[in-house]
C-alpha positions in Angstrom: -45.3 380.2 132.2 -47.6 378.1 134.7 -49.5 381.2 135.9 -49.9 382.5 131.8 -51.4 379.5 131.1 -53.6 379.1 134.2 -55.0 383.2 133.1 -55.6 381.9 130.2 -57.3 378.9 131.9 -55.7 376.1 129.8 -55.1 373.1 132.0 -51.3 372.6 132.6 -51.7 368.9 133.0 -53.7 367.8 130.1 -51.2 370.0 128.0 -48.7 367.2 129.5 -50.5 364.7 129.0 -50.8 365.5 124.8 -47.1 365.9 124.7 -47.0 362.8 126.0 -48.7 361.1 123.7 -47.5 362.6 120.9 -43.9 361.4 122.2 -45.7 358.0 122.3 -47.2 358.1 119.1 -43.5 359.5 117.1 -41.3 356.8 119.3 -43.8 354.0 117.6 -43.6 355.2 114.1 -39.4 355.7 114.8 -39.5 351.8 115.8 -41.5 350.8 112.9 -38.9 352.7 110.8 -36.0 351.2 112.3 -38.0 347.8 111.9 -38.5 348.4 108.4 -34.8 349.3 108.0 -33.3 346.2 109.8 -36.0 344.0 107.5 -34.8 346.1 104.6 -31.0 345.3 105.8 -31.9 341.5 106.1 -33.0 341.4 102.4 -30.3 342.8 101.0 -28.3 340.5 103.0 -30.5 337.9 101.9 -30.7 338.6 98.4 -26.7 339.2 98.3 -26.1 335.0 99.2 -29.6 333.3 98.0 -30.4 330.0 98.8 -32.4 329.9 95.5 -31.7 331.5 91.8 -33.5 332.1 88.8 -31.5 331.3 85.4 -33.3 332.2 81.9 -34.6 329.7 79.5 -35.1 331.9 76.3 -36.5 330.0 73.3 -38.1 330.2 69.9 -41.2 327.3 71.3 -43.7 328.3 68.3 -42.7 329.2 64.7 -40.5 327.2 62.5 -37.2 326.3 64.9 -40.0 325.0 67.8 -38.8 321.0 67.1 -35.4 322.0 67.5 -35.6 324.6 70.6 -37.8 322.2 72.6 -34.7 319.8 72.8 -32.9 322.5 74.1 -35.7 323.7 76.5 -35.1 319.6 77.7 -31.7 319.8 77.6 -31.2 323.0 79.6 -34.2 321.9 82.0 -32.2 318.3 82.4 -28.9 320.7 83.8 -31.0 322.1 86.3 -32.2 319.1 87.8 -29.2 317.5 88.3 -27.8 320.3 89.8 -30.7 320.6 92.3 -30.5 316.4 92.6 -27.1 317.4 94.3 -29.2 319.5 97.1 -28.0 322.8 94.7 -25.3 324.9 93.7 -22.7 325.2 96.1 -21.9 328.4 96.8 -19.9 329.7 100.0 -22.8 330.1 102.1 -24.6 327.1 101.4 -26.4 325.0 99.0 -28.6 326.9 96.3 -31.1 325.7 94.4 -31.7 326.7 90.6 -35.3 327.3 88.7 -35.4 327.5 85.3 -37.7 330.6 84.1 -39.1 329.4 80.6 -40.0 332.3 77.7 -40.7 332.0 74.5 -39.2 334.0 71.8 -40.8 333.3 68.9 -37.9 333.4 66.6 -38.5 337.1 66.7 -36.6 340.3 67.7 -38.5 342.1 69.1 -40.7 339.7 71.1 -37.2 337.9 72.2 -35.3 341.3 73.4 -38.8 341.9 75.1 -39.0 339.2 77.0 -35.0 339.1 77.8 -35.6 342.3 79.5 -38.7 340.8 81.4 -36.3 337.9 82.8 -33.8 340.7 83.7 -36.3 342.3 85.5 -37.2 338.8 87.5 -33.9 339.1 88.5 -32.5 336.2 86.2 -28.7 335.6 87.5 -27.8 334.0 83.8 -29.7 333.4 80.9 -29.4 331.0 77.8 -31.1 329.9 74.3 -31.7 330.9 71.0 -32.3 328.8 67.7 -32.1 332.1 65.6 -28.8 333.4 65.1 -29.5 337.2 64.6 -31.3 337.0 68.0 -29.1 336.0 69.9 -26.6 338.5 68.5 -29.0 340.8 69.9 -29.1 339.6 73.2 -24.9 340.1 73.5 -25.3 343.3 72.6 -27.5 343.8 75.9 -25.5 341.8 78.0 -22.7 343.7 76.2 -24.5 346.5 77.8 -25.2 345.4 81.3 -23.2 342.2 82.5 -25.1 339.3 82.3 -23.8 335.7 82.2 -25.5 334.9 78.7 -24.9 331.4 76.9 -26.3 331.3 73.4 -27.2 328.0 72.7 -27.1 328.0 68.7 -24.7 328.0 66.1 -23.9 331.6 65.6 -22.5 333.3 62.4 -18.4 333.8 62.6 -18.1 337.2 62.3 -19.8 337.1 66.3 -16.8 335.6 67.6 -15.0 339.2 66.0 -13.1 340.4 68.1 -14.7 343.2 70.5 -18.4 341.8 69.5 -19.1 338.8 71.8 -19.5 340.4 75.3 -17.5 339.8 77.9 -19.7 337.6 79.9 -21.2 335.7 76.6 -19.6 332.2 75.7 -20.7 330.4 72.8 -21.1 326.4 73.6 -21.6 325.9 69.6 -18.9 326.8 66.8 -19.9 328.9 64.0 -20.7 327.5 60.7 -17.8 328.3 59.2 -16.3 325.1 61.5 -19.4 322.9 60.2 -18.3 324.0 56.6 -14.6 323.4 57.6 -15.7 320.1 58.9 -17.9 318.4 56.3 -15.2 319.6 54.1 -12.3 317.8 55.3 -14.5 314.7 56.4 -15.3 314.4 52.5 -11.9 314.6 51.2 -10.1 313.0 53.9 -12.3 310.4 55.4 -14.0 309.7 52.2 -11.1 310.4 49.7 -13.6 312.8 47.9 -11.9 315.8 45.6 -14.8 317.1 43.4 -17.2 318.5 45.1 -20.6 320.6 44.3 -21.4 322.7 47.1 -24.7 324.1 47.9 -25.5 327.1 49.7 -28.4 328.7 51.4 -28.4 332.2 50.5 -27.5 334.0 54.5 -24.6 333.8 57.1 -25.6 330.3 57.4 -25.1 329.1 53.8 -22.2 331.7 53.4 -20.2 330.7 56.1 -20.2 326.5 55.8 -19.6 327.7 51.8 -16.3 329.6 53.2 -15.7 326.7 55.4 -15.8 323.5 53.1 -13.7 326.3 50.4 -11.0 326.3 53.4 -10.6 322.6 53.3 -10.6 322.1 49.7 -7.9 324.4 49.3 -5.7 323.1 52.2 -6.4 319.3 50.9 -6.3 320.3 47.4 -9.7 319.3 46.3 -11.8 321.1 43.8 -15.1 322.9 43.8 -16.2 321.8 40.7 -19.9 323.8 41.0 -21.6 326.0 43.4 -25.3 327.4 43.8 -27.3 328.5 46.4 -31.0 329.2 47.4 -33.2 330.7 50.0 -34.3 329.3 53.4 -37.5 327.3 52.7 -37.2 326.0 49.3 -38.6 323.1 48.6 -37.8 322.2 44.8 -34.6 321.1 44.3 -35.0 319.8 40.8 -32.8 322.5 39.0 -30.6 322.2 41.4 -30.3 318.4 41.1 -30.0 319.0 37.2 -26.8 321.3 37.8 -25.4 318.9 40.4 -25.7 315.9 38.3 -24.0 318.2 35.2 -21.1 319.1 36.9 -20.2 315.2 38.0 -18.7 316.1 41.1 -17.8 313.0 43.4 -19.3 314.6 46.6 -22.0 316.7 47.0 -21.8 318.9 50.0 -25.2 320.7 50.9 -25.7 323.2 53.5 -29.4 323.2 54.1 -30.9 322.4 57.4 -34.6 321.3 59.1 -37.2 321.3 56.5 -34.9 322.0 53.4 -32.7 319.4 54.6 -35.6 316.9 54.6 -36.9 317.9 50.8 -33.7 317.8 49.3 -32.4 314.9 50.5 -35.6 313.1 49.8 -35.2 314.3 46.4 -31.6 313.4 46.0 -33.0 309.8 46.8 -35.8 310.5 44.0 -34.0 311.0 41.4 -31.1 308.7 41.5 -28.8 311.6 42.5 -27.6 309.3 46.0 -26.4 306.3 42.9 -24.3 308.4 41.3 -22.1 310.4 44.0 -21.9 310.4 47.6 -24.3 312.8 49.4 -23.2 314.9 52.3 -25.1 317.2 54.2 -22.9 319.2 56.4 -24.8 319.4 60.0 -28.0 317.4 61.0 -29.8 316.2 63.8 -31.8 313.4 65.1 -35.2 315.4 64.9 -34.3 316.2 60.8 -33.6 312.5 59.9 -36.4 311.3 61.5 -38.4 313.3 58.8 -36.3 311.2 56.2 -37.4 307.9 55.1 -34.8 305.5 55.8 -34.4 304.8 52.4 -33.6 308.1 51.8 -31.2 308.5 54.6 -29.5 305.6 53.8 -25.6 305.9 52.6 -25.9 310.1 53.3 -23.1 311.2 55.9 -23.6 314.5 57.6 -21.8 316.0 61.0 -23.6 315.4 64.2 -22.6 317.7 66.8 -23.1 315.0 69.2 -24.7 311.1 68.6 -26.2 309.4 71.4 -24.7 305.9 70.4 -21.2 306.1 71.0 -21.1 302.2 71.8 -18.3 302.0 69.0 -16.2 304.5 69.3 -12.5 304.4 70.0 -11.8 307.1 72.8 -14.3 304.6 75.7 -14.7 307.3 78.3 -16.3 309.5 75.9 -18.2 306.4 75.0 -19.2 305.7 79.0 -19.5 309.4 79.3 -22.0 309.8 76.3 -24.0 306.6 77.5 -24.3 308.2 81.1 -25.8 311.5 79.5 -28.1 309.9 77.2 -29.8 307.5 80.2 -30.2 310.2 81.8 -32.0 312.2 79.4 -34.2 309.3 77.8 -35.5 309.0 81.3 -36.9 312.0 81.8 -37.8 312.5 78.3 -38.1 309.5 76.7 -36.2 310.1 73.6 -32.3 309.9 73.3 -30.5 313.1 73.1 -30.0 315.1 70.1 -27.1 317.7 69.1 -29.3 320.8 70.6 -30.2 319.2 73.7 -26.7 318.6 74.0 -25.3 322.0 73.0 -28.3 323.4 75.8 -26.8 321.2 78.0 -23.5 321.9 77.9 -23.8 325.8 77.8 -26.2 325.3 81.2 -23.6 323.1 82.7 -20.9 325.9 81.9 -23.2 328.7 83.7 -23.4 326.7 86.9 -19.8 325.4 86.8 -19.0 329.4 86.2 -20.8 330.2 89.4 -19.0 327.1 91.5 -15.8 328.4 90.3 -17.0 332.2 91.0 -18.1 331.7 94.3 -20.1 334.4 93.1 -22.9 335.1 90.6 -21.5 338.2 89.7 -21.3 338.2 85.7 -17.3 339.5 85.4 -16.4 337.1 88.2 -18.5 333.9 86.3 -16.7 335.0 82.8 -13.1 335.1 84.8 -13.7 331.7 86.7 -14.8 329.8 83.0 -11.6 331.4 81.5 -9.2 330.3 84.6 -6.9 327.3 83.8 -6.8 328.3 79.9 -10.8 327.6 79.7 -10.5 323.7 80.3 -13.4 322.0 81.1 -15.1 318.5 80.5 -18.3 318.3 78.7 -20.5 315.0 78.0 -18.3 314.6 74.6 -15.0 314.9 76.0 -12.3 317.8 76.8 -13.1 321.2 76.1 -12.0 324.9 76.4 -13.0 328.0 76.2 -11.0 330.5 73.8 -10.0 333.6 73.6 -13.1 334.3 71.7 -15.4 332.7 74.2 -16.0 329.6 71.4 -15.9 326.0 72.8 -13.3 324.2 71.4 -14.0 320.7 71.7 -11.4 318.0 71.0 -14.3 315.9 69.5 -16.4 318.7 68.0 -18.1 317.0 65.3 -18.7 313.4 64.6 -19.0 311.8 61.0 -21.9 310.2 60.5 -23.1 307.7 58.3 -27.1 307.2 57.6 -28.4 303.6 58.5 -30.6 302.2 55.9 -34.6 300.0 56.7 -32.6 297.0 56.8 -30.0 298.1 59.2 -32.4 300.6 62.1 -33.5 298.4 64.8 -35.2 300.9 66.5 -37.0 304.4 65.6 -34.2 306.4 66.9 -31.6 304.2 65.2 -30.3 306.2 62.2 -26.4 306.8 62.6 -23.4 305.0 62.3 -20.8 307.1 63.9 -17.7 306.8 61.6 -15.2 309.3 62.5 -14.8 312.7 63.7 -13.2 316.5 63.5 -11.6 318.7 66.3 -9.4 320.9 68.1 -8.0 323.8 67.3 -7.9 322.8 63.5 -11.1 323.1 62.8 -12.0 326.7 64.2 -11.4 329.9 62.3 -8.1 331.5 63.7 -8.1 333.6 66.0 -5.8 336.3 63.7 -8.3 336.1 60.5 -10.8 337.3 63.7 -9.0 340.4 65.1 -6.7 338.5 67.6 
């Protein structure tokens, strides 16, 4: 081979030489390659026990819910910090810290499922929200779907909590409004001693289901419905209505509107004399909808609060202390005392990272299986809770009767309730057989 090549006079050496090189040249790229492997290696390593985490803020911030989902943007926002105040989550490997990614969803379906899939993406290891029902129906089915820890934040239509329709890593940290309806109900009749009652729908899964609810009641407590209507989200003339209440001479008058239509008609009821004549009751409310009431107005009406900041007089004390610790805590970052939302926000947040103590994981079957361990208990900022078989809080306080403070007896702007009772446990939820169990 040497003496071919020196006939042909190539150089033998520099032929060496480039063979060389090229060995050279395909040993650096194969380090670089095994480099890029072992970095690759690391990240999945890395990636597999984090020491931070995204979680999902989804939210309808503009359009017509933005008062109400800006509470729970705080409330949710307020569970992160404290979590990170303790130095993180804390996981098996170490502390980790949370950040909460913030979208809005515009109280729309398509932009919300839209920008659910760009969290997803981001690499979100829970998300919740929602102010709109249908969307976040939506969003279970996706999670449904692919696993994803998801914690609707609103107060979703009963047949959700069907059985086979809430996915298996969604739980619901409000009730349906069939247990507002439920609720009102059997305040009216057996707190207030009420047994004729006018009930007033809104014509949707909202107004349908409290309507179903407060019917429940009366026919367990043997009151009577003695007059029913309904109207469309955003109406803001009552006056028919009022006529047709005031006709029928119920002694309660249970209404199911909420926000804005709470504020007209209840305004109205004060206008016309309607509040002089029966007692007024609308069946869920919060502080941002009777600050839009004149106190006058608000005055004498009783309503369920999903949670009241001023618990100062309430019978069961460590609920009380609890509730008091909760609310400092949130006026100071925000200013403002807590409402229901915030609270429901809170507590479903609370729930996620408590799931992914419990989980020693963040892998969504292994978060839904730790929040169901020990028959669902947990403690929330109103008191003992569980989890059910339909992924529905139970709460042993889950509503408080409230009673509206009139000009003379607010001492401050965020004064407006007298807490006066409340409903809870298992009593109060649909059963579990009339929803496929």
């Amino acid at each position: 081979m040497r003496f071919g090549l020196l006939a042909e006079g190539i150089n033998p050496n520099k032929f060496n030489q480039e063979e060389v090189e090229k060995m050279k040249k395909s040993l650096i790229l194969f380090s670089v390659l095994l480099l890029c492997s072992m970095v690759l290696s690391f990240d999945h390593s890395w990636a597999a026990n984090p020491d931070k985490i995204k979680v999902g803020i989804l939210l309808p911030l503009t359009g017509p819910f933005a008062a109400v989902a800006q509470t729970q943007r705080d409330g949710a926002l307020l569970a992160v910090d404290l979590v990170n105040k303790k130095g993180g989550l804390k996981m098996p490997w170490g502390k980790v810290k949370v950040e909460g990614v913030v979208y809005d969803d515009e109280a729309k379906l398509d932009v919300g499922v839209r920008r659910y899939r760009y969290m997803v993406e981001e690499g979100v290891k829970g998300v919740g929200g929602q102010t709109w029902a249908p969307l976040a129906y939506a969003i279970n089915a996706m999670a449904q779907k692919e696993p994803m820890p998801y914690f609707p934040v609103c107060v979703m239509a009963k047949e959700a909590f069907q059985k086979g329709k809430l996915a298996e890593c969604t739980f619901a940290a409000a009730y349906s409004p069939w247990t507002v309806g439920y609720m009102a109900g059997s305040s009216a009749i057996k707190a207030l001693g009420k047994k004729r009652i006018f009930f007033l729908a809104r014509a949707d899964s909202w107004g349908w289901d409290i309507r179903d609810g407060v019917y429940a009641a009366a026919k367990e407590m043997g009151a009577e419905i003695v007059g029913y209507d309904e109207v469309s989200l955003g109406t803001g003339d009552f006056t028919t209505i009022i006529q047709k209440v005031r006709a029928a001479k119920p002694d309660v008058f249970i209404s199911a509107q909420f926000a804005a239509d709470a504020v007209a008609l209840l305004k109205q009821c004060h206008e016309t004399g309607l509040k002089k004549e029966m007692t007024i009751f609308n069946s869920f409310i919060t502080n941002v909808v009777a600050k839009g009431i004149p106190p006058q107005a608000l005055e004498g009406v009783y309503a369920l609060h999903y949670f009241y900041y001023d618990l100062s007089d309430f019978e069961d004390k460590a609920v009380a202390k609890s509730a008091k610790e909760f609310s400092e805590l949130y006026k100071a970052k925000y200013k403002t005392p807590a409402d229901s939302y915030a609270t429901i926000a809170y507590t479903a947040y609370s729930e996620m990272f408590r799931g992914f103590e419990a989980a020693k994981s963040f892998e969504p079957k292994k978060v839904a299986a730790a929040l169901r361990a020990n028959n669902g208990a947990f403690t929330s900022v109103k008191g003992p809770a569980r989890w059910r078989e339909d992924h529905a809080a139970v709460y042993k306080y889950a509503g408080f009767l409230v009673r509206g403070k009139g000009p003379q007896e607010q001492k401050h702007e965020w004064d407006l309730f007298k807490v006066v009772g409340y409903q809870g446990g298992d009593s109060v939820m649909p059963d579990l057989k009339s929803l496929g169990y």
